[in-house]
N, C-alpha and C positions, 0 to 999 in steps of 0.2 A: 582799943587798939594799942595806942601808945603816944608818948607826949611828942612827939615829932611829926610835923603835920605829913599830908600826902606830899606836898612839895617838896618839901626839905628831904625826903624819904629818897624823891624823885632823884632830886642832884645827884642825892651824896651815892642812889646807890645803880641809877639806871647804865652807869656806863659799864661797871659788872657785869651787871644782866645780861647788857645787850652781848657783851665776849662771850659768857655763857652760853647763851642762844645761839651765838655765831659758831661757835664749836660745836653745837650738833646739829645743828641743820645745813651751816655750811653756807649761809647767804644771808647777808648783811641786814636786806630790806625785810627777808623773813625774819626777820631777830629783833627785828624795829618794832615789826609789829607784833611779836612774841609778848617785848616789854611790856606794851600799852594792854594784853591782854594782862599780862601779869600783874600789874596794877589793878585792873578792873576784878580779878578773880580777889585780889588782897581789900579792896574796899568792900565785895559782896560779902567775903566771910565774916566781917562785921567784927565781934569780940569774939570769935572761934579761936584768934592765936594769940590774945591779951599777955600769955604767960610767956610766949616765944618771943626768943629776937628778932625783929623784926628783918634783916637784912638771911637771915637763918631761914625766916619764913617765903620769903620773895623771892628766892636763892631755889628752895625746891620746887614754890611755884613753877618758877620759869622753866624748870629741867623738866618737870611734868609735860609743859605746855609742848617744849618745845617736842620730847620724843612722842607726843601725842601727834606732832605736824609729823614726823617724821612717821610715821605709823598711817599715816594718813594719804599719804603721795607713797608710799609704797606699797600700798592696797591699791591705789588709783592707776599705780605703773603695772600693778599684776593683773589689774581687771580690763585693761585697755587691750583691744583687741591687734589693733595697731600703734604703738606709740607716738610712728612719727607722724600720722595721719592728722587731721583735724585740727583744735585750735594751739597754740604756739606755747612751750612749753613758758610760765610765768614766775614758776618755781625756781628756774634758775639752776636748777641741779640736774646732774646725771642718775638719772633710777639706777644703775646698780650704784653707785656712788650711797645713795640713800640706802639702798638693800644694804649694802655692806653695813652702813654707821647703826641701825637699825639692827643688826646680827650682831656689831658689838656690843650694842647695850642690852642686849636680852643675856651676848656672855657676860656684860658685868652684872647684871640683877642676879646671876644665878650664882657667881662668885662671891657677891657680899649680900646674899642669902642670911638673913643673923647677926647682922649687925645693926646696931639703932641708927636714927635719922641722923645723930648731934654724929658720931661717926661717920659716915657716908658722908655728911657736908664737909664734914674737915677733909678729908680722905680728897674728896671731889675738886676743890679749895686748892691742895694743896700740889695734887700730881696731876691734875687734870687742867688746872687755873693759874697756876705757878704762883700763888699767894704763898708766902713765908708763912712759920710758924707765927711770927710776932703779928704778920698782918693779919692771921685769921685769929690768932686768940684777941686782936682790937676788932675786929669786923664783928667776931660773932660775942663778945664780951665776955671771955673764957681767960684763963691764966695759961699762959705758955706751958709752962708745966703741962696741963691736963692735953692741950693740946697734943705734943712732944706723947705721953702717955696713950693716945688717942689712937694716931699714926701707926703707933709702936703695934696698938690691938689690929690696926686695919690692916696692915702689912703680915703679923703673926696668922692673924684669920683667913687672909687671901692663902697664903702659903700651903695653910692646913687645906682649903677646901680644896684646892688644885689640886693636893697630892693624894687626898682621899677619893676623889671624884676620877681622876686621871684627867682629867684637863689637862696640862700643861703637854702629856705623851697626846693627846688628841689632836691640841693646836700643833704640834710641831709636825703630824702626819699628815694635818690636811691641806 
C-alpha cells in the first residue's frame, strides 16, 4: 500500500474526505460514514493501488461511495410509493434535492467523458474543493506546473465537449 500507516492516512486525510462526501451527499453524518467506508474499501484493495497516491486514491474512493449513496436514496425516493408515509426519513435529505445533485453528476460524467483519473481529481480538487493549485500539487504529489497544465486540459476539454455536444444551448433552455 504505502509507507504511512492507516492512521496517520486517517488524520492527515479524513477531514477531506469527509467535505468531499459532504458536497455530494449533502449531510454530514452520511459523509461520516462515507469515510469509514472509504477506508475499509482502501484496506480491502490491499496492493491494487501500491503505485497510486494514496490521498489520490481515497479521494475517488470516497466520490464513488458517495454518488453510489446518492444513487441509492434516489432509486429508494422513486420506488416509494408514498414518500411521506412509513418510517422517518434518516437520510436527512430532500429527494429532489438528491434527484437534482444526482442529474448533475451524470452531467459531469458525460462532460469529462475522456479525460484520465490524475485530471478529474485535480479538476475536482480544485473547482469543486477550493484546493489551490500548490495545495493539490502537495496533496497529490505532482509539480504545480503540471497541475496549472492539467486544469488548463480540464477547462479546454469541458469547453470542447459542451460546444460539440450543445450542452451548454441545452442547459440554458431547460
Amino acid at each position: 500500500m504505502c509507507a504511512l500507516s492507516v492512521a496517520e492516512l486517517y488524520r492527515q486525510h479524513a477531514p477531506a474526505l469527509h467535505r468531499r462526501c459532504t458536497s455530494i451527499v449533502g449531510n454530514s453524518d452520511d459523509a461520516r460514514d462515507l469515510v469509514q467506508e472509504t477506508f475499509a474499501r482502501y484496506l480491502a484493495a490491499g496492493e491494487r493501488f501500491a503505485e497510486a497516491t494514496p490521498f489520490a486514491v481515497l479521494y475517488r474512493i470516497a466520490t464513488n461511495a458517495s454518488i453510489d449513496r446518492l444513487r441509492r436514496k434516489k432509486t429508494a425516493s422513486e420506488d416509494a410509493l408514498e414518500p411521506d408515509a412509513g418510517a422517518p426519513d434518516h437520510g436527512g435529505g430532500d429527494p429532489n434535492l438528491t434527484a437534482r445533485r444526482v442529474d448533475a453528476l451524470h452531467d459531469l460524467v458525460f462532460l469529462t467523458r475522456g479525460l484520465s483519473e490524475d485530471e478529474l481529481t485535480v479538476a475536482v480538487l480544485h473547482h469543486f474543493d477550493g484546493y489551490t493549485q500548490d495545495g493539490i500539487a502537495e496533496s497529490l504529489d505532482l509539480s504545480r506546473r503540471t497541475v496549472g497544465k492539467m486544469l488548463a486540459k480540464f477547462e479546454d476539454h469541458l469547453k470542447k465537449r459542451a460546444a460539440r455536444t450543445g450542452f451548454a444551448k441545452a442547459a440554458n433552455d431547460g
